[in-house]
N, C-alpha and C positions, 0 to 999 in steps of 0.2 A: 400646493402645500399638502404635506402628509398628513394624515387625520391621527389622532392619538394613537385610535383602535389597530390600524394598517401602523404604525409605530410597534405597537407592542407585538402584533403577528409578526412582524417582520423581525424584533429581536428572538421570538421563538424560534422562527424555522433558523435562523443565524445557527441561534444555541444548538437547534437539533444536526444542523450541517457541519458543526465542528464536532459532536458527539460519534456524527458518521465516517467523517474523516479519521476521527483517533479509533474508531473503530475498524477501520478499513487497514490501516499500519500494522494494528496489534498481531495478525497472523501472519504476515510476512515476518515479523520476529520470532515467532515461536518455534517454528522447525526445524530450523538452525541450530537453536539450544538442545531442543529434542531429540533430534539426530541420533545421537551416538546410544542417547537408552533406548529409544525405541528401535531403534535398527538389534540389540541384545536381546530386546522382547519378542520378535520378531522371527529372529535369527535368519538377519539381511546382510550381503554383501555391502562393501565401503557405498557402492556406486548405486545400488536400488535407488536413491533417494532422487537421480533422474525421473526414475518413472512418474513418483508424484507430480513434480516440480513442471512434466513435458503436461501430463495430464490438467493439472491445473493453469497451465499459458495457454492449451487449448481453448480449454471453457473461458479464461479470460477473452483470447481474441475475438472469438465465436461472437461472445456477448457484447463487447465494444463496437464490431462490429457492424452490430446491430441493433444497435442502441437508439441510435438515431426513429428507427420503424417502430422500435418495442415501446418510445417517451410518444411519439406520436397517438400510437393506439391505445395504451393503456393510461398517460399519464402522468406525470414526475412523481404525482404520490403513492400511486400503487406500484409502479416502478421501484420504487425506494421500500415498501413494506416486503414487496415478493423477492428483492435481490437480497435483504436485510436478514430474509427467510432463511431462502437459498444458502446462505453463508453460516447461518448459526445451524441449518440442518447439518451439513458438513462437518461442521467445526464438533460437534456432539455426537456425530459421528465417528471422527478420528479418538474421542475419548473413548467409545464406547464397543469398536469392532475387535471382535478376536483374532479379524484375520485382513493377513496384509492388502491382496488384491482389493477388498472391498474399500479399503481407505484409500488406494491410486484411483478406484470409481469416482470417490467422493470427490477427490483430487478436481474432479471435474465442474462440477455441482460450485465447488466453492471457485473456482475462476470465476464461471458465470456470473456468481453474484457479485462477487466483486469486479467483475469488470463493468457490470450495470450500474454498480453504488457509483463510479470513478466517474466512467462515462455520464449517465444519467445528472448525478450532482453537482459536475464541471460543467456541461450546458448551462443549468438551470440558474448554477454562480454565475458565470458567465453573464447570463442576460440579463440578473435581478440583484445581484449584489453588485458592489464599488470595486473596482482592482485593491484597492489597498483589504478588503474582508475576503476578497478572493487569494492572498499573497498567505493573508492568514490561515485562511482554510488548509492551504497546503502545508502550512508548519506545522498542523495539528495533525495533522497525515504523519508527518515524521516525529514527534511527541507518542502517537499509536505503535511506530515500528521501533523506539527507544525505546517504549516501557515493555514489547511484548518479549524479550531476550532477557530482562532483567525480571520479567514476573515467574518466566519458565525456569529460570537457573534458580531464583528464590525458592521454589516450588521443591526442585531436585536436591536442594543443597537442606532444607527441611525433608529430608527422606520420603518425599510424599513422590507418587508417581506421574510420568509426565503426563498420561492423560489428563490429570489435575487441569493442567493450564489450559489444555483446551476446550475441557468442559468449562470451566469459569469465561473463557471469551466468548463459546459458543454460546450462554446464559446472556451473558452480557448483550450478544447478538440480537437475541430470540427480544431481549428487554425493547431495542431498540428498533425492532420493528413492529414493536407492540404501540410504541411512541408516535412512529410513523405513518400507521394505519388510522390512530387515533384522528390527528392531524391532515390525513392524503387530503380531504376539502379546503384547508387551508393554502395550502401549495399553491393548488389552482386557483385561486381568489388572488394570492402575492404576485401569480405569476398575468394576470389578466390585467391587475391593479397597476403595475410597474412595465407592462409591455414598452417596449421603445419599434417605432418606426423599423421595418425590414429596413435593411442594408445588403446590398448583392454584392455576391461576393464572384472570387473567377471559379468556373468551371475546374474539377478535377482534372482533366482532361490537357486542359490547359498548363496549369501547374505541376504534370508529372514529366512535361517537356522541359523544363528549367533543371539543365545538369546541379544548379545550388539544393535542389527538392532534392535531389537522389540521392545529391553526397550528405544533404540533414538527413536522411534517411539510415544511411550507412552508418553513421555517425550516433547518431541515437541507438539505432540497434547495437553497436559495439557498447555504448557505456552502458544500457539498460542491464546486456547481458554480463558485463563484467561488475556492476552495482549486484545485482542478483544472485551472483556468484558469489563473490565475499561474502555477502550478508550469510549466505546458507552453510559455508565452511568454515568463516571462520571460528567457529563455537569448537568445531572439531578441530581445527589448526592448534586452537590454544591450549585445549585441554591433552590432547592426545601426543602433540610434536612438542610444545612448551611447557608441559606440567603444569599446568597454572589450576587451582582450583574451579568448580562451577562454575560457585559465585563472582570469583573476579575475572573468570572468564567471559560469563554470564553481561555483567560490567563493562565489561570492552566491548562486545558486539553492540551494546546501549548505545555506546558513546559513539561507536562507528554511526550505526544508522543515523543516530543523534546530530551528529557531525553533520553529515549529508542536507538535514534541516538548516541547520547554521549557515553553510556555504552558500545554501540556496539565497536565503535572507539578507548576508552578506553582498554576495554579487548584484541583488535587483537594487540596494543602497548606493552602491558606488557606480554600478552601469552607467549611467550619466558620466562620471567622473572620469572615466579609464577607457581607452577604445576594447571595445568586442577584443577585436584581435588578440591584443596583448593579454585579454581577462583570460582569454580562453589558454595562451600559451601559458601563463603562468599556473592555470589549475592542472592543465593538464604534463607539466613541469615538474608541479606538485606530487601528482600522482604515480609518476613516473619513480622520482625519487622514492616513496614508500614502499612499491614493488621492490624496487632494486635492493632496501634497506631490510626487509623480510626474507627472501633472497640470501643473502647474504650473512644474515646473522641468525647462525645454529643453535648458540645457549639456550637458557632455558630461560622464559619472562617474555616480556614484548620484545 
């Protein structure tokens, strides 16, 4: 039986895991919208916005990585304060640099942290929370990547500059690792209190022989990067090829990333229901159509 005390720690660090989640979303929203001023502030070609994006999937992998060594040694609560860091050092940073090369540097900085929050946090759900608060956790991931395109275009379409936005997330950041540090003894105590028996698992080694591993492999890589693409252009798509204003441009990339949360939540309700197969031929059915319909229709609007 769970004692009160380990009850209510346990709804804390909950609360502070869905804080970190909608934390971790909010800047993959932002750059997207940002784009096209900051590239004028700049004075960047259409395509520089690689460089961040290569910069920042570095520092991501680097640190997922290595996640696993870095939870080991330091901890899941200092883990979470120094990647919390890490991200809002960056993010206050792109608010705050005059010049472009030093923000692709930071580019870097904020993968890492972010790949440590993702990595780091997904463990720790994993072992200590229920599937059904880990399904959550990740909705609140996509609630951070809706709100942070609709906070940026707000931001623009009020005449204010886009570093605006990412000072306020980078604040937000610094808050929530302020939270975390608070807290890092707590972690450790939720996660000693709720340990479950090791379970063995198969050797990598093993699993990278299964031609099924390589083509999930292949297959993730194609949608992450095609999820990651939309999300960063179409802010530009909208405003610059459709005329559409900021803000309701702003609006549609919400509702995109938004969307993404949806389907997830969606799919794990009816999975039971519907074979794999068919769930996947129809989403990817789905998205086929969309492309085609974009594509194709030149006017101006969606």
């Amino acid at each position: 039986m769970i004692s009160p005390t380990l009850a209510r720690r346990s709804l804390l660090l909950i609360g502070l895991a869905y804080a970190a989640f909608i934390s971790l979303g909010l800047p993959d929203g932002l750059t997207g919208v940002a784009w096209p001023s900051l590239r004028a502030t700049f004075g960047l070609p259409l395509d520089a916005l690689g460089a961040l994006i290569t910069t920042s999937t570095i520092g991501y992998l680097i640190s997922s990585f290595s996640s696993g060594r870095a939870l080991a040694r330091l901890g899941v609560g200092w883990l979470l304060v120094l990647s919390c860091l890490a991200t809002a050092i960056s993010l206050l940073g792109y608010g705050a640099t005059p010049l472009w090369w030093i923000m692709v540097a930071l580019g870097f900085l904020a993968g890492l942290g972010a790949g440590a929050i993702d990595a780091g946090l997904n463990t720790y759900a994993a072992e200590n929370f229920s599937p059904r608060t880990v399904n959550w956790l990740h909705a609140s991931f996509g609630l951070g990547a809706a709100s942070g395109p609709i906070i940026m275009s707000s931001i623009i379409s009020a005449g204010q500059s886009w570093r605006v936005g990412y000072l306020l997330v980078g604040v937000a950041q610094l808050i929530l690792a302020g939270c975390f540090a608070l807290t890092r003894q707590r972690w450790r105590a939720q996660a000693a209190a709720t340990q479950a028996p090791p379970v063995a698992s198969a050797p990598m080694s093993g699993t990278l022989r299964l031609p099924a591993a390589w083509l999930s492999i292949l297959l993730f890589f194609l949608y992450t990067g095609l999820e990651m693409a939309a999300g960063q252009w179409l802010y530009t798509f909208l405003t610059e090829l459709r005329g559409l204003t900021p803000g309701v441009a702003g609006l549609w990339v919400g509702i995109y990333w938004g969307s993404l949360t949806v389907g997830r939540l969606l799919s794990g309700a009816i999975v039971a229901r519907v074979a794999v197969r068919a769930l996947l031929q129809f989403c990817m059915g789905g998205a086929l159509v969309g492309v085609v319909y974009h594509l194709n229709n030149r006017g101006p609007g969606i």
